[in-house]
C-alpha positions as CSV (number, residue, x, y, z in Angstrom):
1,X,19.5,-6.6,67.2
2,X,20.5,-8.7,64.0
3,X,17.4,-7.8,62.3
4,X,17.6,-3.8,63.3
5,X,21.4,-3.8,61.4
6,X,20.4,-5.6,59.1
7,X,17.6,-3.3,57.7
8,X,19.1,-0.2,59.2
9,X,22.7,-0.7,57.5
10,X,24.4,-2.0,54.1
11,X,25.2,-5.2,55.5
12,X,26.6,-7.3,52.8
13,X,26.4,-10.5,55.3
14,X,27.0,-11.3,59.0
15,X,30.2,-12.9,60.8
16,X,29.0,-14.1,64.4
17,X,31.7,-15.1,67.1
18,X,32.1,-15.6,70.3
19,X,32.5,-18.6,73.2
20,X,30.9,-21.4,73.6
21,X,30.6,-24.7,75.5
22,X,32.0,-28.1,74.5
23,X,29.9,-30.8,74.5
24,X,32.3,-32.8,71.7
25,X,34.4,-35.3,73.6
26,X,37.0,-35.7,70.6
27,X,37.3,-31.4,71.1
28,X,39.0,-29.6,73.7
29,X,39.2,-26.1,75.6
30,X,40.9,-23.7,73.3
31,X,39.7,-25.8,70.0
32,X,37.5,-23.5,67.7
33,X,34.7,-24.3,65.7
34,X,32.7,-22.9,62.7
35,X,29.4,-25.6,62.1
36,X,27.6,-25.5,59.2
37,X,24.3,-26.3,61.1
38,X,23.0,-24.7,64.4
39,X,19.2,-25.6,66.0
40,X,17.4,-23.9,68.7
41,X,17.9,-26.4,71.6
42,X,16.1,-24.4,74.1
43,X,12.3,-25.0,72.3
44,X,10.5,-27.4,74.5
45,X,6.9,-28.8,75.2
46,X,7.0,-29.7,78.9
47,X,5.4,-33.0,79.0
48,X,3.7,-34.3,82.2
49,X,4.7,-37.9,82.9
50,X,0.8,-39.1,82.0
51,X,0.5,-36.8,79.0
52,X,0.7,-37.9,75.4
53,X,4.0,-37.1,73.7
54,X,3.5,-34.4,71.0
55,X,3.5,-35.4,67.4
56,X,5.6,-32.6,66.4
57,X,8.5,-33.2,68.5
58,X,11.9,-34.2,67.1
59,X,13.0,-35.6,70.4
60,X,12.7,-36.3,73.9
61,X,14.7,-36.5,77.2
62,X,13.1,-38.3,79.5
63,X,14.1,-36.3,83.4
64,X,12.9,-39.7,84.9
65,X,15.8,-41.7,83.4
66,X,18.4,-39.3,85.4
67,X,17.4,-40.0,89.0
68,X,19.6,-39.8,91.3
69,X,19.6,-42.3,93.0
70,X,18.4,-44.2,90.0
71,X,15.1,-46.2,89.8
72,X,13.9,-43.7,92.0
73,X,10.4,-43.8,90.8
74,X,8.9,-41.2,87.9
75,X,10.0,-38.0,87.9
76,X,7.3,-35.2,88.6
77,X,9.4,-33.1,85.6
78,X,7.7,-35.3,83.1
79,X,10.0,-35.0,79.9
80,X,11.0,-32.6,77.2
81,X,9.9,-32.2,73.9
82,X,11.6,-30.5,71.3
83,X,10.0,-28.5,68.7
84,X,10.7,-27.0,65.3
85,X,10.9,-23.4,64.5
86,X,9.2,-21.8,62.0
87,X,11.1,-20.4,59.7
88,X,9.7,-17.2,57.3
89,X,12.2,-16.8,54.4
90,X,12.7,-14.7,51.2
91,X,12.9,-17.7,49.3
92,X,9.6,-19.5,51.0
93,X,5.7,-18.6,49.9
94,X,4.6,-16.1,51.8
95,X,2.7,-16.2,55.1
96,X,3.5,-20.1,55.0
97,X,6.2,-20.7,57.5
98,X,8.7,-23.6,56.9
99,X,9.4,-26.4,59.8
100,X,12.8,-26.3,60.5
101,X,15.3,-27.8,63.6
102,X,18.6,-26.8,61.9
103,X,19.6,-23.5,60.2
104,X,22.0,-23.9,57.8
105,X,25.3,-21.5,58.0
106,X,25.9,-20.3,54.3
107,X,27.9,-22.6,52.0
108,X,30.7,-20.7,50.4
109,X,31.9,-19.3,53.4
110,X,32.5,-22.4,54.9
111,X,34.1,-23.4,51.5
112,X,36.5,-19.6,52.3
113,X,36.5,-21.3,55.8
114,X,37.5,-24.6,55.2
115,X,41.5,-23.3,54.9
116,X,41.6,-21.8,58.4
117,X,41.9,-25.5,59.7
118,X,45.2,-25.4,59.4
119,X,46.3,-22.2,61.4
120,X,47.8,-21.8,64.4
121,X,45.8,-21.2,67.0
122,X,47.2,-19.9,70.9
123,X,48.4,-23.0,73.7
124,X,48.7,-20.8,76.9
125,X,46.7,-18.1,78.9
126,X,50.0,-17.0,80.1
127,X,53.3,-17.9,80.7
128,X,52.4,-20.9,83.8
129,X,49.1,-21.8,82.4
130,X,48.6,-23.7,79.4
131,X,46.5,-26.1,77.5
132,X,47.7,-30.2,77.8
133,X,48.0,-29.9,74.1
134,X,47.4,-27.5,70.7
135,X,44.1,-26.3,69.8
136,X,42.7,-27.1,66.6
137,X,39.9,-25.1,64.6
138,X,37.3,-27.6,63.2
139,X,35.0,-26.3,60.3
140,X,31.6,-28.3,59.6
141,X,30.5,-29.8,62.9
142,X,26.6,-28.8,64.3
143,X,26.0,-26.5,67.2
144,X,22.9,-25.9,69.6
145,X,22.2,-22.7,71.2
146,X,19.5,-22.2,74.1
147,X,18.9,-19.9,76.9
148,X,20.3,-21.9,79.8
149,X,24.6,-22.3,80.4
150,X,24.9,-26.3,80.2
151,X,26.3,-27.0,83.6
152,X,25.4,-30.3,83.7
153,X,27.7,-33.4,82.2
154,X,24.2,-35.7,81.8
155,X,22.1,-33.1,79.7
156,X,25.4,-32.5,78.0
157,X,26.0,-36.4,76.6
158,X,21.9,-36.4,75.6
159,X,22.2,-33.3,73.6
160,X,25.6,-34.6,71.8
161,X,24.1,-38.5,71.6
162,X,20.7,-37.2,70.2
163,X,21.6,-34.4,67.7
164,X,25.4,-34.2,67.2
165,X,26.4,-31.1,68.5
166,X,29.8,-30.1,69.6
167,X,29.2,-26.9,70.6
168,X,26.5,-24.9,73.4
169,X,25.9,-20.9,73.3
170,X,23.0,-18.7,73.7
171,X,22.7,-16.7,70.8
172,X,23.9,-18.3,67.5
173,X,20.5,-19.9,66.1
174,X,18.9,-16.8,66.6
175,X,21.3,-14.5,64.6
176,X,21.6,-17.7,62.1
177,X,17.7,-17.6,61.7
178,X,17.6,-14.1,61.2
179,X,20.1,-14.0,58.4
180,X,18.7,-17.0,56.5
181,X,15.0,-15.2,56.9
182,X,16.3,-12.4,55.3
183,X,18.6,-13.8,52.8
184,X,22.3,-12.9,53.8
185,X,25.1,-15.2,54.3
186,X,26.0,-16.4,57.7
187,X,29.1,-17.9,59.4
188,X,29.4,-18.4,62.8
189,X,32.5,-18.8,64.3
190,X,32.8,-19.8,68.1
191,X,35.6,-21.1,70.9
192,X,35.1,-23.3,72.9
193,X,36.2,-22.2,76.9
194,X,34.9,-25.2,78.8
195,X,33.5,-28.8,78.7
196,X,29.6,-28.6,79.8
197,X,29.4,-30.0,82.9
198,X,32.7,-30.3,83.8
199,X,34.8,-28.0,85.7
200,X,31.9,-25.1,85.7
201,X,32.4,-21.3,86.1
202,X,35.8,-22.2,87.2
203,X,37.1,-23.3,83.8
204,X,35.8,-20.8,82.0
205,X,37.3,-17.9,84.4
206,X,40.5,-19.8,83.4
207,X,40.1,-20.4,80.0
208,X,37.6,-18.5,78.8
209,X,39.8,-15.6,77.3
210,X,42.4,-18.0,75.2
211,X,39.3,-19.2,74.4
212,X,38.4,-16.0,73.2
213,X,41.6,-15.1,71.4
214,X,41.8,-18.1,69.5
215,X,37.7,-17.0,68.1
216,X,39.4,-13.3,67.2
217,X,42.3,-14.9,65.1
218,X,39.7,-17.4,63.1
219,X,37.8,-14.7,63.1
220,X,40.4,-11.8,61.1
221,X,41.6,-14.8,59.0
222,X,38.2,-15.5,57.8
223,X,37.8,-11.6,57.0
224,X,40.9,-11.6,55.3
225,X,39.6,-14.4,52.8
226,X,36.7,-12.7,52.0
227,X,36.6,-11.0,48.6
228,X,35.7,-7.6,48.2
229,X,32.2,-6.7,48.0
């Protein structure tokens, strides 16, 4: 869909919101972020327990390790891989694709970002239901985006240990990679409406739409600092 806008209309550059996960113990619900860094964290080699570990991975979890009860024996999931994606950019030769695990978001627009850490952002859903204590908007932390919801507080503390992520969608990476393949700036701008693996559907039925407003009001005060094109 980015890629069809993107050559069907002017688009000068793309501004990407929406919810997202927390996997940051020093965030909280409500809290938005804008990373400068997002990876695909849903690219995995399925490794059996006996098989070699590939060369090109980055990382591995090792299912085995999370037994319950532990020392349970080997796990016949084996252990995950992660891979690169490869990357075909305006700016790289062509029909050579570059190795990449993070996409950059675009510089200056963090720079036009970096102010917004000092608005107000919304406490309460509603009158009898608010957060413990103020949101805060954080520009310049690192997101992962797969195709799974991260229900599971485990997978959550591997994925924040390993790579430094604070943050768990399904879709920013893939808009990200599609902007920096075709050359336009990219910011991505998300609320967080849960801790992964803690709390599950339920605190994100609760939270999920101050959540939501707090992303809209980063998101029009980012638009108003952009200059005119």
């Amino acid at each position: 869909a980015t890629q069809q806008m993107i050559d069907v209309f002017n688009v000068k550059g793309i501004v990407h919101f929406g919810i997202a996960g927390n996997m940051n113990n020093s965030m909280s619900i409500g809290d938005v972020s804008i990373p400068k860094q997002i990876t695909n964290a849903g690219l995995w080699d399925w490794l059996n327990p006996d098989k070699v570990k590939g060369v090109e991975d980055i990382a591995y979890l090792d299912v085995g390790n999370y037994n319950v009860p532990k020392g349970d024996g080997d796990n016949e999931l084996g252990s995950i891989g992660y891979n690169y994606e490869q990357l075909y950019s305006v700016t790289g030769h062509i029909n050579a694709p570059q190795n990449v695990f993070w996409i950059n978001t675009t510089q200056e627009w963090l720079h036009l970002a970096a102010d917004l850490e000092k608005m107000e952002l919304s406490q309460c859903v509603n009158a009898s239901l608010c957060l413990p204590k103020k949101p805060k908007l954080v520009v310049g932390l690192k997101a992962a985006t797969a195709y799974i919801f991260v229900d599971n507080a485990a997978y959550r503390n591997f994925l924040y240990d390993t790579f430094g992520v604070s943050s768990s969608d399904m879709e920013s990476s893939a808009v990200a990679m599609t902007c920096a393949s075709n050359g336009y700036p990219i910011i991505v701008i998300r609320g967080l409406s849960d801790l992964a693996g803690e709390g599950g559907d339920n605190t994100v039925h609760k939270f999920g739409s101050l959540a939501a407003t707090n992303t809209a009001k980063a998101v029009l005060e980012f638009i108003r600092k952009l200059p005119p094109y």
